[in-house]
Structure formats: C-alpha cells, structure tokens
C-alpha positions in Angstrom: 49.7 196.6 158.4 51.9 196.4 155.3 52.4 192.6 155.8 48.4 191.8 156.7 47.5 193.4 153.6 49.6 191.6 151.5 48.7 188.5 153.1 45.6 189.0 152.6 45.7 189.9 149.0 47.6 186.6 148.3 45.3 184.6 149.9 42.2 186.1 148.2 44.2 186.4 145.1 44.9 182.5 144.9 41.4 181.6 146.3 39.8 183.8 143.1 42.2 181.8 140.9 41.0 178.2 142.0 37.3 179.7 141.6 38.4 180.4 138.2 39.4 177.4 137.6 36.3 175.7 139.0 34.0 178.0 136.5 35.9 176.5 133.4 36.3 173.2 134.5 32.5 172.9 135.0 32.2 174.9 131.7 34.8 172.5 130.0 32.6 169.5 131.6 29.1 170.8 129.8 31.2 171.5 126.4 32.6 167.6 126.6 29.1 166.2 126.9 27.6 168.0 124.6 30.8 167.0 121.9 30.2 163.6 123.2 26.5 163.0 122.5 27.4 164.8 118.6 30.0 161.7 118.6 28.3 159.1 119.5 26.0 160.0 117.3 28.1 160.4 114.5 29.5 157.2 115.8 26.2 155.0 115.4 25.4 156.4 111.6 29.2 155.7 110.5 31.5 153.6 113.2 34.5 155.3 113.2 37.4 153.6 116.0 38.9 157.3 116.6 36.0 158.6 117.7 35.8 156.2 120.7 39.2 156.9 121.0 39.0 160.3 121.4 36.0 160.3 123.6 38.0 158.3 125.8 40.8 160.9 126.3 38.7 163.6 126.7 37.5 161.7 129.8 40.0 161.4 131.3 41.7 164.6 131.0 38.5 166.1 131.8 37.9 163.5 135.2 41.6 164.7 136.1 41.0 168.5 135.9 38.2 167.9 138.3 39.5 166.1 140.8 42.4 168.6 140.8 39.8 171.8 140.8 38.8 170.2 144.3 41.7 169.7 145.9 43.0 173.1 145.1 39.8 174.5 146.1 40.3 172.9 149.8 43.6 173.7 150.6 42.6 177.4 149.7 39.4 177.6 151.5 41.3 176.2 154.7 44.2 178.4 154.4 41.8 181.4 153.8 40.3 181.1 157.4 44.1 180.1 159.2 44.9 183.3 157.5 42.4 185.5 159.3 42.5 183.7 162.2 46.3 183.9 162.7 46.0 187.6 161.7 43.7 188.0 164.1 45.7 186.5 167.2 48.9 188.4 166.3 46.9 191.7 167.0 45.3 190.0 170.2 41.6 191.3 169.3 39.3 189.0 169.6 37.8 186.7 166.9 36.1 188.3 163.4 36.9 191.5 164.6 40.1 192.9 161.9 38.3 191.1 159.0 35.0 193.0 160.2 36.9 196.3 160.9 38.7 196.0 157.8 34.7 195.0 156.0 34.1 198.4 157.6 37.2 200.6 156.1 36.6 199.4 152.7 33.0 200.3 153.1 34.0 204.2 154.5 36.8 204.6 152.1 33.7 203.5 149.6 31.5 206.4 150.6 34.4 208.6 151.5 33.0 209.8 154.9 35.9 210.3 157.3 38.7 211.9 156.0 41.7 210.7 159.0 44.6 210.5 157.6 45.0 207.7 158.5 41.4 205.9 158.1 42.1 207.5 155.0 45.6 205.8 153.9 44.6 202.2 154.7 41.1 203.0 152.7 43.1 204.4 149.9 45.1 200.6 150.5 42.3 198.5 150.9 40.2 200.1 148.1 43.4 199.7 145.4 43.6 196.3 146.4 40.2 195.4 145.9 40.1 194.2 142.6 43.0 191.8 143.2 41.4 190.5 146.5 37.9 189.9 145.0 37.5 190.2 141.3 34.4 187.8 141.1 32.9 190.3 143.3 31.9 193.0 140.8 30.1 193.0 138.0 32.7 193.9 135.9 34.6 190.9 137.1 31.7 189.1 136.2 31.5 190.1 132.3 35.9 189.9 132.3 35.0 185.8 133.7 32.9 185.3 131.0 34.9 186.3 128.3 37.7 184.3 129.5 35.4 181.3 129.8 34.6 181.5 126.2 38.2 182.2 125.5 39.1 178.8 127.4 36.0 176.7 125.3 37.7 178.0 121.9 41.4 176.8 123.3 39.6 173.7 123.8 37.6 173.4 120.3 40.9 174.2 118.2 43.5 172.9 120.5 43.0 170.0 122.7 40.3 168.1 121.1 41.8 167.7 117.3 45.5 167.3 119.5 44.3 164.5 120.9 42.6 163.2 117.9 45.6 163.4 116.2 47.5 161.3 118.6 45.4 158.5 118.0 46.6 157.8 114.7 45.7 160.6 112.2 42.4 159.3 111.9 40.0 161.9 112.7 36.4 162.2 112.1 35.5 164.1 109.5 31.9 165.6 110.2 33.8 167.2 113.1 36.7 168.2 109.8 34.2 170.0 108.3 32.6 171.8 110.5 35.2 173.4 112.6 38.5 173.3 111.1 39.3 176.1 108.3 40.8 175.1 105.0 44.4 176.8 106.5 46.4 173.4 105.8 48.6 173.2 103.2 50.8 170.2 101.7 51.7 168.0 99.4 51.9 164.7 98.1 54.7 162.8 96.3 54.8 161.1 93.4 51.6 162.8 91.7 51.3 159.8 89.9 53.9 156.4 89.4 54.4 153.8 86.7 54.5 150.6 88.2 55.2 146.7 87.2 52.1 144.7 88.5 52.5 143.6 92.1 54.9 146.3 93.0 54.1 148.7 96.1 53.9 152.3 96.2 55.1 154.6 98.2 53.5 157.8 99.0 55.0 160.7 100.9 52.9 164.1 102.1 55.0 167.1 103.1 52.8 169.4 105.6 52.9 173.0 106.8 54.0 173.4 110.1 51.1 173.7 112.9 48.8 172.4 110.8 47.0 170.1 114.0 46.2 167.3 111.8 47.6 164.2 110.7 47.1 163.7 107.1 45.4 160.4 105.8 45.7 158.7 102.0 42.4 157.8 100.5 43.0 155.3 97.5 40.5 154.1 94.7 41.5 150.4 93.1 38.3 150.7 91.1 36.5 148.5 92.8 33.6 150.6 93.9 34.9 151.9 97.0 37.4 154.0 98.5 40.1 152.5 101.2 41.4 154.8 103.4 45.1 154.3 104.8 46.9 156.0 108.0 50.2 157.8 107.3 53.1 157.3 109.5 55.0 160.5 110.6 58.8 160.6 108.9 60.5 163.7 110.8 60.6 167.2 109.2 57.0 167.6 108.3 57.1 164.6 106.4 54.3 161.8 106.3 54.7 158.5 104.3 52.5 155.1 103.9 53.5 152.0 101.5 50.2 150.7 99.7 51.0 147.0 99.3 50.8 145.2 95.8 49.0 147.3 93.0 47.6 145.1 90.6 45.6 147.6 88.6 45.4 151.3 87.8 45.0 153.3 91.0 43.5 156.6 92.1 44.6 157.8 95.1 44.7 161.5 96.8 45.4 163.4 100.0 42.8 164.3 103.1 43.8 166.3 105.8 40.9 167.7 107.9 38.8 169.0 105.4 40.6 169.8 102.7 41.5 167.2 99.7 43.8 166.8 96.9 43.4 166.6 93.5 43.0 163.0 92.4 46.6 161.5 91.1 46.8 157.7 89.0 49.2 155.0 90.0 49.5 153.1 86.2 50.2 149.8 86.0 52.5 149.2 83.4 51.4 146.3 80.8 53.7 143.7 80.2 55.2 142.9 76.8 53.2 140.1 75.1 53.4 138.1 71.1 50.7 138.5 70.0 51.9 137.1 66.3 55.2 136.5 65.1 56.4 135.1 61.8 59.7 133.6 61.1 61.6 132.6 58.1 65.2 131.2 57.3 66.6 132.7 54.1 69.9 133.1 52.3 70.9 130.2 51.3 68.0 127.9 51.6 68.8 124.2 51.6 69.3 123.2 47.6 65.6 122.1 46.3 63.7 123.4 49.3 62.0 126.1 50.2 61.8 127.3 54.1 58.7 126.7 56.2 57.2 130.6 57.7 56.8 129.4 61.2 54.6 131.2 63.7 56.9 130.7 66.0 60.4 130.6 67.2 60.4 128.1 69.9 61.7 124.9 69.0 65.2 123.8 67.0 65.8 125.5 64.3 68.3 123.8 61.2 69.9 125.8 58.4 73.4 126.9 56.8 76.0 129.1 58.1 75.4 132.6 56.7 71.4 132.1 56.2 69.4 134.9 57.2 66.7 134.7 60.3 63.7 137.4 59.1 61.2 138.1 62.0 58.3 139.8 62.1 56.0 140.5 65.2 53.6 142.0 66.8 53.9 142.7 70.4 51.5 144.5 73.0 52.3 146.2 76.2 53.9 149.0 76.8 57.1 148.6 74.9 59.9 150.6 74.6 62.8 148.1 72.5 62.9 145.1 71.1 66.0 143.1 70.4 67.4 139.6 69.6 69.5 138.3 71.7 72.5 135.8 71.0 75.3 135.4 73.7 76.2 138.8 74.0 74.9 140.3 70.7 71.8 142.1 70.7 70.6 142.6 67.7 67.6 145.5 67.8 64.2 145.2 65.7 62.2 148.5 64.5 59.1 148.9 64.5 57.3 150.2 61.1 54.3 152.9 60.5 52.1 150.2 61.2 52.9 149.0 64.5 54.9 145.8 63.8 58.3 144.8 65.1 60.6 143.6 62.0 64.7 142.6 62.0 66.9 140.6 60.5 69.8 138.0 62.0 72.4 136.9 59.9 73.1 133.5 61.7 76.8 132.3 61.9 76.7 130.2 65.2 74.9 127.9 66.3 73.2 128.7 69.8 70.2 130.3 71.6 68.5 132.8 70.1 65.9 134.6 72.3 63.4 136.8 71.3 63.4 140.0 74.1 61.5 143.0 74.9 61.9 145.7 77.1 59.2 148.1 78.7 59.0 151.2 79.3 60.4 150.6 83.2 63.1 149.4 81.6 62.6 145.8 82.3 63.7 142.7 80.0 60.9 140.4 79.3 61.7 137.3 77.1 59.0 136.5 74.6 60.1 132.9 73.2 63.6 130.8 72.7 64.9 129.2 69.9 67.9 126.8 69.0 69.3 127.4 66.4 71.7 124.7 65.1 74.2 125.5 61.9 74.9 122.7 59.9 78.2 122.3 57.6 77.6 122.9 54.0 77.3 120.0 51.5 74.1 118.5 53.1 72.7 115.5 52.4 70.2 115.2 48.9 66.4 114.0 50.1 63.2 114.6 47.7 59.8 114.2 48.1 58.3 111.7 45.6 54.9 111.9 47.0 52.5 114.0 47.9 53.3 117.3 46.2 51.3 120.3 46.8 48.2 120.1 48.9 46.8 116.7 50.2 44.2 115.0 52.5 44.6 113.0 54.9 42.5 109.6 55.3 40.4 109.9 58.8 43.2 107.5 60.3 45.4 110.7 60.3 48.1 108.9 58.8 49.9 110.0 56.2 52.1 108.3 53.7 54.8 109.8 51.6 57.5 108.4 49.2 60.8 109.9 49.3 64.3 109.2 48.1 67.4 110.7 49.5 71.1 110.1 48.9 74.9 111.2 50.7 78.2 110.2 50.4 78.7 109.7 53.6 75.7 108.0 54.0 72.2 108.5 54.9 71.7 107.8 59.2 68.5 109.1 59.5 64.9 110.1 57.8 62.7 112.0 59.9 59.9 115.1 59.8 59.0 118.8 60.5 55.6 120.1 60.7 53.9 123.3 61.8 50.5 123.1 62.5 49.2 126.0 60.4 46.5 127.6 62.6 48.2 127.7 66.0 52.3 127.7 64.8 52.7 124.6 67.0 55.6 122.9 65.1 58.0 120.1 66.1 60.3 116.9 64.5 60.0 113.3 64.7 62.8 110.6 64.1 60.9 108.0 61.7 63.5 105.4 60.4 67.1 104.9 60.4 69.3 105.3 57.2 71.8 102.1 57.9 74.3 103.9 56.4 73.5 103.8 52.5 74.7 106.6 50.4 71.2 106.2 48.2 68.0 105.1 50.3 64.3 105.1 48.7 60.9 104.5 49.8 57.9 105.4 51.7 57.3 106.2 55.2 54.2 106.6 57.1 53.8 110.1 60.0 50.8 109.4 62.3 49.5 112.8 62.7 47.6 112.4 65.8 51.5 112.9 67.5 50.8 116.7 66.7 46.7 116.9 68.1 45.7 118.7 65.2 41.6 119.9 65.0 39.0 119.1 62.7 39.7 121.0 59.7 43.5 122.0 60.3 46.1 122.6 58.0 49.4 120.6 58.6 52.7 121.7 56.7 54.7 118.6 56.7 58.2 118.0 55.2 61.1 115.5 55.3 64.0 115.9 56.5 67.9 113.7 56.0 70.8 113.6 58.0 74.2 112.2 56.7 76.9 110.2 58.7 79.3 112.9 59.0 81.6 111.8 62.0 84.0 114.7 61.1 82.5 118.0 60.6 79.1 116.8 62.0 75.5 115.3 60.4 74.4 117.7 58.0 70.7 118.3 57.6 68.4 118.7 54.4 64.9 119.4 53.9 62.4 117.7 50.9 59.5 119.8 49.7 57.0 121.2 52.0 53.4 119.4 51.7 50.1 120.9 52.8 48.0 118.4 54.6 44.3 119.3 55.0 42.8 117.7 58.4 39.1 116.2 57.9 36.6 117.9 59.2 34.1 116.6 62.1 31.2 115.5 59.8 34.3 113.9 57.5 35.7 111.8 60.7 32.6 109.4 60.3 33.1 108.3 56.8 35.0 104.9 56.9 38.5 104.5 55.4 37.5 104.8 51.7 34.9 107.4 51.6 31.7 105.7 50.6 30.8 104.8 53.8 28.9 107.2 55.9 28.8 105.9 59.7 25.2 108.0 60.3 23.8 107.0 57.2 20.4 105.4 58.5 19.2 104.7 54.3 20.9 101.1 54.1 19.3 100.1 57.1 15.9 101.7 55.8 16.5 99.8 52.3 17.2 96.6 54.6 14.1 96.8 56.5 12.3 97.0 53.9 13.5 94.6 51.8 13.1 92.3 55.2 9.2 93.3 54.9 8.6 92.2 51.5 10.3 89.0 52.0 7.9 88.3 55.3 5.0 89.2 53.1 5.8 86.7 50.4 6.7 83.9 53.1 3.0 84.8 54.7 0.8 85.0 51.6 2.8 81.3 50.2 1.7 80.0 53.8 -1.8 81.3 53.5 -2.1 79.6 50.0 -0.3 76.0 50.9 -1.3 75.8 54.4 1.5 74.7 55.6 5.4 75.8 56.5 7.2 73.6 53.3 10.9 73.6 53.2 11.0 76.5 50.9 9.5 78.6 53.3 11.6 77.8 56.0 14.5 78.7 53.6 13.1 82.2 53.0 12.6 82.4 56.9 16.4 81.4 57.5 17.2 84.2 55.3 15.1 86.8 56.2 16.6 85.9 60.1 20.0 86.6 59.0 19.5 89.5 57.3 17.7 91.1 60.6 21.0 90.3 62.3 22.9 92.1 59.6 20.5 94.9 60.0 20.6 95.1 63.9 24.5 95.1 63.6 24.2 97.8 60.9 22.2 99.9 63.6 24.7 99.3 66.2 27.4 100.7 64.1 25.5 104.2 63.2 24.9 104.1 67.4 28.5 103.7 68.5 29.3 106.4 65.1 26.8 108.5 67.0 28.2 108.0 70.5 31.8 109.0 69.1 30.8 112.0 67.5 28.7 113.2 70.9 31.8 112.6 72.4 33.9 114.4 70.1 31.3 117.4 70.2 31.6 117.7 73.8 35.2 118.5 73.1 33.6 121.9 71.5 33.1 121.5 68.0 29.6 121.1 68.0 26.8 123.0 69.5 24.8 122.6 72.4 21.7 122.2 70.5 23.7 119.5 68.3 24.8 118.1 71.1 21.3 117.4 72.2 19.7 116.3 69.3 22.6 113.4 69.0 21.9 112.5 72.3 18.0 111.9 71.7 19.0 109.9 68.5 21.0 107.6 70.3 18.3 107.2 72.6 15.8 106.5 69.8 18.6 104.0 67.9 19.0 102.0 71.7 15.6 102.0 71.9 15.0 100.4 68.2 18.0 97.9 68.6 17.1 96.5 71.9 13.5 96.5 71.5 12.0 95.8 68.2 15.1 94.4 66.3 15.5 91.7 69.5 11.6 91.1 69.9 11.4 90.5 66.1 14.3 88.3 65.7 13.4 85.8 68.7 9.8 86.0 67.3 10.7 84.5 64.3 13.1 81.9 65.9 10.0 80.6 67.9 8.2 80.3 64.4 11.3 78.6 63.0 11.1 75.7 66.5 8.2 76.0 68.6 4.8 77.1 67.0 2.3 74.5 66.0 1.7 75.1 61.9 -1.7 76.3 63.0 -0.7 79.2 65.2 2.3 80.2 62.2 -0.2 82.4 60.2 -1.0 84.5 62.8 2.5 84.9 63.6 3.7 86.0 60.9 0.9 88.7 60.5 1.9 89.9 63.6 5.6 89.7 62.9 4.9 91.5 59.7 3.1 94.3 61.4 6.4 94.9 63.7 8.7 94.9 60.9 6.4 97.5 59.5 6.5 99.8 62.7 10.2 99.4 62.7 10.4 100.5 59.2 8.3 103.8 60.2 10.4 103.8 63.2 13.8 103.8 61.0 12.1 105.9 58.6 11.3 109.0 61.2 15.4 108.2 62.4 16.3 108.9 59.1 14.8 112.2 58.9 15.7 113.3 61.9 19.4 112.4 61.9 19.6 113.9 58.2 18.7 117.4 60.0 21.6 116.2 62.6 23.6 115.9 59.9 23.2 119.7 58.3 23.3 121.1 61.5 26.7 119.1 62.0 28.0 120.5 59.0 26.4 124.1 59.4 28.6 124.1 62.9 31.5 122.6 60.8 31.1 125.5 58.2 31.3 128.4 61.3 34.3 126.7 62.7 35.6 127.0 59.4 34.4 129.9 58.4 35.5 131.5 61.5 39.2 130.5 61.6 39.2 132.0 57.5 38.2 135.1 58.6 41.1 135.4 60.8 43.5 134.1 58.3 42.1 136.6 56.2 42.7 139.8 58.6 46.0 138.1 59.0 46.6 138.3 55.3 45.1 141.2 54.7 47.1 142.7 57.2 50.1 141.8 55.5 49.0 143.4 52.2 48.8 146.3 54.2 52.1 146.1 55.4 53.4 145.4 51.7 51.9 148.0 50.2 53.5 150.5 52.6 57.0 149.2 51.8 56.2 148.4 48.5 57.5 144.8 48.5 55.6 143.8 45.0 57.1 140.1 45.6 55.1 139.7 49.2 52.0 141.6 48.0 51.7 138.9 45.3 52.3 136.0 47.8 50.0 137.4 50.0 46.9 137.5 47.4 48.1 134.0 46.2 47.3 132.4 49.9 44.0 134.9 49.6 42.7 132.7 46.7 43.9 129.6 47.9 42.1 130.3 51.3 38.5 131.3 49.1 38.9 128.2 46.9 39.5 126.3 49.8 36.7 127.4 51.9 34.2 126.6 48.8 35.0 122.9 48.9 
C-alpha cells in the first residue's frame, strides 16, 4: 500500500508541476504580447534597432517554453494512466476499481464516518497526501497559483526582458528605462572632463555597481544641435569603455544607464599657439651709419655683427604655457609682461637657425617662424645712400631709383637691397649689380618694386646693402640708410609718368569737341556766303578731320584707363557700386568712339571726295548737328565719370583710412606697453610715428 501511495503521489505531484508550468507559460505568452504591441509602438514613433532585437529574443524563448510545456504535459498525462493501470493489474481487480476505491477513502476519511482502523489509517494517508497529489484542486491552491503567477511575470519584467536587452549591445529603450527600472544604478565615468590637441580621440571609461542589469551608454554633444549616442564595450571588472574618434571642437558628453544620467562633463580642445604680431630688431652694435630695420617678422636671412643683440616682441594666442628661442641646443625663454605680450632678448654669437617656439599647455612644441641668422666679420664694407633720404614716392612705374656710393678695401663684389613691406612685414633681398672688385664704386641703381607685390597705398622700407671680397674671413655686409617709399594709391595709378596727366580726364576731349564745333561752324557759314568749297575751306576741313582723329584716340585712351582700373577694382580695392558705374562708362565711351566719332569722321571724308558742291551745305549742317550731340554726349560722360572719380577716391580714403586705424591700435598699444615699463625713449618714438601717420593720412 506504502509503495501505491507513493507512486501515486509522484505521479500527481509531477503532473501538477507541468500544469504549473502550462499556467505561466500561457501567462508569460499574454505578458509578451502585450510588451510587444508597447514596442512596436514605441518603435514606429522613434526606430530604435534594439527594440526589434529584443522582440526577437523574446520570441523565441517564449516559442521554446511552449513547445516544451507540451511535451512535458504528454509524457505526464500518459504515464499518469500506465500508472493506475499497472496499479491496478498488480492487485488483480478489475479496471477503475483502486483509483475509484481509493476516490471513495478520501471521501470517508473527508466526512470521518467509519472509524476501522484500518479504513482509518490509509484515510489518515490519503488525506495527508492530498495536497501534494492535487494542489490545483482546492481553492486555496488556487489563490497560492496565483500569487506565484504574478511572482513569475515580475521575474520576467526585471529579469529576462532588460537581460536580454542588454545582450544586444547595451542599447536599450528608454521609454521602457523609465518606466520600470528604479534609479538603483550607480557608477561612474572617467575622465570628468580632458584637454585635448584637435583631432585627438578620447577615451571614456564607466565603472558600474555590480548587478546593475544594464549596459551603460555615452551620450555626446559636439554642438551641433544634436546628441550622438555611442555603445560602450564591456572591459572586465565592472568596467565599460568607448573611444570617441577625432574631437575637433569642445565636447559635452555624459553617462546614461537605464534611467538615470550623469552630470554633463566638457572635452576642451586645446587652441593652438599662433603670432599674431611680432616685432624684431637687431641692436648692439648696429652696422656704422645705419640704423636697423623693425621687421614684422623673423622669417627670412637675417645679417648683423657678432655680439649684436636680437630684441623680440610678440604677441601669441592659444593656450600657451612657454615661449622660448631656440638655437642648436640653447633655448633661450621669453616672459610675458602685465599686458599680455611675449618679450626676450638673444645676444647672437653664431650664425645659424633661430626659431621662434611655443609650447602649450599639453606640453606640445609648436614652431611659430624661422630665421637665419648669418654673422658677418667686423670691418664691413662703407655704402651710403646719396639719394632718396627720408620718405619718398614712387612714380606709378613702381620703380625706384636711388644713388649710392660705397667703398672696401678688399673691394666691393656686390650691391643689392632689403625691404619690408610695412603693412604686412613681408620683407626680402635682391642682388642688383655686381661690384667688379673696386675698393670705391658710385652711382645709381634702379629696384623695380612690383618684385615685392606691394598694394595701393603701401609703405615700402627699402635700403642698400654692400658686400666686400673677403676670400679670407668671408664677405662682410653693410647697410646704407633706410628710405620710406610711399606706394600710389589706386586713383594715383592713372596719372601718366609725370603727373599732369589724368587717364580719366574726359575735359580735354570736351575742350576738343568743341573747339572741333566752332571750326565746322565757320567752314559752314564761309560756304553759305561764297557758295562754293574754295581751297581754304578744304584746308579748315583737313584740319578739323585730323583733329577728330586726335580726339577719337584721346577717348580710346580714357577707355582702356577705364578698363584697367575695372580690372584693378575687381582685385578688391574698389566697391561694387564702383565697379558698376565704371563698367556703364566704358559702355557709354564704346558706344561714343564707335558710333558717333566713326560716323562723323567718314561723313566728312565723303564731303572732302564724293559730294556734289550742291549737296555740301546740307552736309555740313548735319555734320554740325552730330558734333553737337557728341559734345552733349561727352559733356554728360564728364559729369558722370567725375562722380566715378570721388567715389574712387572716397573707396581709396577707407582703404586708407582703414589700414591707419590699425596702425594706430598698433601704436597705441605700444605706448601702452611703454608707459608700463617706463621706457621714455620708445614712448617718444612711438608718438613720433603717431604724427607721421596723421600727417600722412591728410595728404
């Protein structure tokens, strides 16, 4: 008996168990397509690739479970019957009659009616094994199979559904996040905030608490509106890390994970070193009779005697922590003043490369500008500067001549000449002649200053420089005076070589025309009285021809003047409005010149060889009446290219007016920078060039 009832009360037990299972596998299968329907929901307002992903998973771990749940529930409810039947067999009573009889003693023991001892044993049995054999049975059961079905949908919510989320890549979706999983996580994120050169990568690490379910994500703000969202990559030991590629500006980026976010933290670009002015000047001992040129720049050669002294002053921007000169291996450090500006000092004693460095604040070299710097033996050669002296212009040609004499004793081998170009510190030298070798060489040489591409209204500092035939110790080098050469401006360019001539100057040819027109009248009123063409008439006629031509050539000069300055203009110097009104001029001046100047002049050639003498009076009335139109027509040209003209030379005066003003910060900067080291001697320099500059600017 002892044996049937345990066999039984396995066979019920396991059978209750895959019932069990059945109850939350359908309840699991209701919860998964209700979750799924939120999803793709959530899916179709913002497409998220996990999502799918997950839904996927849940599918098939859900189609799995079921197809398990029935085969379990098969096998049971076929061994379930063998079970009874064999039973059954062993205790040779025929079919359904223990399982009824033992129906029966359940139901006695129940209502406690007989009171056998025995009948009363295998009730007492039966009745204590009830609630293993059938728990679904009662409705207590019932209420314990409901709880544990709700137990099994929360396993489900907190467990399997973000654990397979999280095994698609950390991504999760995050109106799920928010709405189910508590703010428990906690970790952190290293570096909170990195200095970086541009175009480095960064490298962000995010230390989790352990069971936290989720894999953590980087969210990252380059500024440009919108936030990119990057996938971290688990390192071992709690530890997740992502490389964000190339950071060209400053960047924002932060932690997710689930629903909880980290404080923003700023990935700052470092700016790199940049000269933004720099002035140079070689002192201590300066070549005999010469004064040193302040160049804007230290690229380039550089020429001066051993023990002179290289004064630098610059401004640099970034984010700079030194800056130092470099010279083989000496580094020479500059400091930087109250006002912001790096200043040193280099006393040169070797000739070589001299760079110009500066380091950031990552530690990083950054090399501004080169210079060579060439020491020259003492006892250099003797060169002065006959002419110009001081300030000078310059013809529109752009060359300029200057008169020199220079003398050695070991002879002179070469002339040449150094300029800066004042408003940009472009500077540079140019071989011009040879010396042949004389100890004592004098005359003039010419620079064509369209080799340096100087702009209208430039300043050029020019000088000449001598170097001797030393074979021995080496050519030495000297420097003559240094000579200010003034650029025309663009109105200025038009003028021919000696000034009186102005190429857009439409009153000669006005003054021609109607001089032309007087003449035409006389010839037709001295017809009108003879009657006839007489020789002197055909004179006049002769002349008055020729001076059209002159006239019509006249025009065609101002045109091309006009067509070079449109040209010129385009380059930027003039307005666009300018630019317009020169273009409708030279359509007006075409117009004139291949119109009425060309009717007019083969008009009066058919008077001079074709007309009869009675047709010549009417003629010339009408010939006179064109040269009168295209003496109103010249006459309305002038006007209109005189307002050209001021408009040329308002936009002249800007450009002009513009590049003083920022000469004049630059100077005025300087002051400033005297008057806090109270250097009286570069205060008074500096207010010098200020009145220079004003007296300049009202020419």
């Amino acid at each position: 008996m002892g044996g049937f009832v345990n066999r039984v009360r396995f066979v019920y037990l396991a059978s209750s168990l895959a019932l069990a299972i059945g109850y939350l596998g359908r309840f699991l299968l209701t919860v998964f397509v209700v979750v799924s329907l939120t999803i793709v929901l959530l899916y179709l307002i913002n497409p998220d690739v996990s999502a799918v992903l997950a839904i996927v998973l849940l599918s098939i771990g859900l189609i799995v479970a079921s197809l398990i749940y029935e085969v379990i529930m098969y096998i049971f409810s076929l061994r379930r019957g063998e079970v009874w039947s064999q039973v059954e067999r062993e205790a040779g009573v025929p079919e359904g009659r223990i399982r009824g009889a033992y129906e029966v003693c359940l139901q006695v023991s129940s209502a406690g009616v007989y009171s056998h001892p025995f009948v009363a044993r295998a009730a007492e049995r039966a009745n204590s094994s009830l609630k293993y054999v059938f728990p679904l049975s009662k409705p207590f059961d019932r209420r314990h199979m409901f709880l544990s079905l709700i137990a099994g949908a929360f396993v489900m919510l907190f467990v399997l559904f973000p654990s397979m989320i999280s095994s698609t890549g950390g991504k999760v979706v995050s109106a799920y996040e928010n709405l189910f999983l508590p703010q428990r996580a906690i970790f952190t994120i290293e570096p909170e905030g990195a200095l970086l050169h541009r175009g480095d990568d960064l490298e962000v690490s995010v230390l989790l608490n352990k069971g936290s379910g989720f894999t953590p994500y980087i969210e990252v703000d380059r500024g440009l509106g919108e936030v990119e969202r990057f996938g971290l990559k688990y390192g071992g030991k709690e530890k997740y890390t992502i490389k964000i590629e190339k950071i060209m500006e400053d960047t924002l980026y932060r932690g997710v994970l689930g629903n909880a976010k980290s404080g923003w933290y700023k990935a700052r670009v470092v700016r790199e070193p940049s000269l933004e002015y720099i002035r140079c000047e070689i002192t201590e001992p300066a070549y005999a009779g010469t004064s040193p040129m302040v160049r804007k720049s230290m690229e380039g050669e550089i020429f001066c005697l051993s023990g002179s002294r290289l004064d630098i002053e610059a401004d640099i921007g970034g984010d700079v922590e030194d800056v130092y000169i470099m010279h083989g291996e000496s580094h020479i450090e500059l400091k930087r003043d109250i006002s912001g500006m790096w200043r040193g000092s280099v006393v040169l004693t070797n000739s070589g490369q001299f760079s110009l460095v500066a380091r950031d604040i990552l530690k990083k070299d950054n090399m501004l500008e080169t210079a060579k710097i060439t020491i020259t033996p003492d006892n250099p050669p003797s060169i002065k500067l006959v002419s110009p002296k001081g300030r000078t212009d310059v013809a529109t040609d752009l060359i300029l001549t200057m008169s020199y004499s220079a003398s050695d004793d070991y002879g002179i081998s070469t002339i040449g000449v150094e300029y800066i170009v004042e408003t940009t510190g472009d500077g540079g030298r140019f071989s011009l002649i040879g010396g042949g070798g004389n100890t004592q060489i004098s005359g003039d040489v010419s620079f064509d200053l369209n080799r340096v591409d100087p702009l209208p209204g430039d300043t050029v500092l020019v000088r000449l420089y001598a170097l001797d035939n030393d074979t021995v110790a080496g050519p030495k080098v000297s420097y003559s005076e240094t000579v200010e050469v003034r650029i025309p401006d663009i109105v200025q360019f038009f003028r021919s070589v000696d000034g009186e001539r102005d190429y857009l100057s439409m009153e000669e040819v006005l003054e021609e025309g109607e001089a032309i027109s007087e003449m035409l009248t006389e010839i037709a009123q001295g017809m009108e009285e003879r009657g006839e063409i007489d020789y002197e008439s055909y004179s006049k006629m002769e002349e008055v021809i020729e001076r059209e031509k002159n006239l019509r050539k006249r025009a065609e000069e101002i045109l091309k003047g006009i067509d070079e300055m449109r040209q010129m203009g385009e380059e930027g110097y003039l307005s666009e409005e300018t630019l317009y009104k020169l273009s409708k001029a030279q359509e007006m001046l075409e117009e004139l010149i291949d119109e009425q100047t060309k009717r007019l002049l083969e008009e009066m050639q058919k008077i001079m060889e074709e007309l009869p003498e009675e047709e010549v009076a009417r003629a010339m009335r009408e010939i006179l009446e064109n040269q009168e139109e295209l003496n109103r027509r010249l006459d309305t040209m002038l006007k209109f290219l005189e307002n050209v003209k001021v408009e040329m030379l308002l936009d002249s005066l800007k450009e002009r007016l513009r590049r003083t003003i920022e000469e004049q910060k630059d100077i005025t900067e300087g002051i400033k920078r005297a008057e806090t080291e109270r250097d009286i001697e570069f205060q008074s320099e500096q207010q010098e060039k200020v009145k220079r500059q004003y007296e300049e600017f009202l020419k």
